[in-house]
C-alpha atoms as one frame of an Amber mdcrd trajectory, in Angstrom:
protein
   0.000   0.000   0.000   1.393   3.669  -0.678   1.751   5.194   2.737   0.372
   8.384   0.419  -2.586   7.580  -1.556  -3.590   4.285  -0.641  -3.154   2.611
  -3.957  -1.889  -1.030  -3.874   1.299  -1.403  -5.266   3.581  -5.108  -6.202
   5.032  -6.167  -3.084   9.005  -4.754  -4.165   7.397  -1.676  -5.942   9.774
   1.387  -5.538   7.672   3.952  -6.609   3.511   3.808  -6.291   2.099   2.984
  -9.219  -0.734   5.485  -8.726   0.999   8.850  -7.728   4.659   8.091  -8.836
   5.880   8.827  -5.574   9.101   7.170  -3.631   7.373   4.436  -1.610  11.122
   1.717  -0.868  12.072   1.333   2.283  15.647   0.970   2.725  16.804  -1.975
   4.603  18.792  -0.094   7.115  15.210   1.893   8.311  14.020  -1.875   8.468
  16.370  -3.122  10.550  16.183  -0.314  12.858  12.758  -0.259  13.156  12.993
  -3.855  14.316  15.671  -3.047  16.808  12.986  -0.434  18.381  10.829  -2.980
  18.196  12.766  -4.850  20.202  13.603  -2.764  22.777  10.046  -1.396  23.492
   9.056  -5.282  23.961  12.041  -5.418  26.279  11.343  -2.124  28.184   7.719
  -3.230  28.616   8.620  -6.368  30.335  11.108  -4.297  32.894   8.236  -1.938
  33.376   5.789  -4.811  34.313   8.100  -6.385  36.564   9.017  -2.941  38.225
   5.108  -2.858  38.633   5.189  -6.596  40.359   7.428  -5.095  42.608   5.890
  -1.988  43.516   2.538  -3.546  44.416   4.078  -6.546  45.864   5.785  -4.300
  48.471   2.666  -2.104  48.549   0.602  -5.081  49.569   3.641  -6.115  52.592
   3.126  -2.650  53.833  -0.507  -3.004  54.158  -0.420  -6.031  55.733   1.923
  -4.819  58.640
């Protein structure tokens, strides 16, 4: 799909079909986007286990 007019496009098309604009992604932007990717899944594990903590300790301190 062009990320500009919506028109479908072959799967390796480097320019839309449609309005003739740029639509490749370069391989680098790919990889980094999966690096993000990975980090945000990362970072939202330590988050929930930072939570775990927080109301595990919450829950000691109640029940002093």
């Amino acid at each position: 799909m062009c990320p500009y007019c919506q028109a479908e496009n072959a799967d390796r098309a480097l320019v839309c079909a449609s309005c003739s604009r740029d639509i490749a992604v370069p391989a680098t932007l790919l990889a980094e986007r999966d690096d993000l990717l990975r980090k945000r899944d990362q970072l939202r594990e330590e988050l929930a286990r930072a939570r775990d903590e927080v109301e595990t300790i919450m829950r000691r301190r109640k029940s002093r």
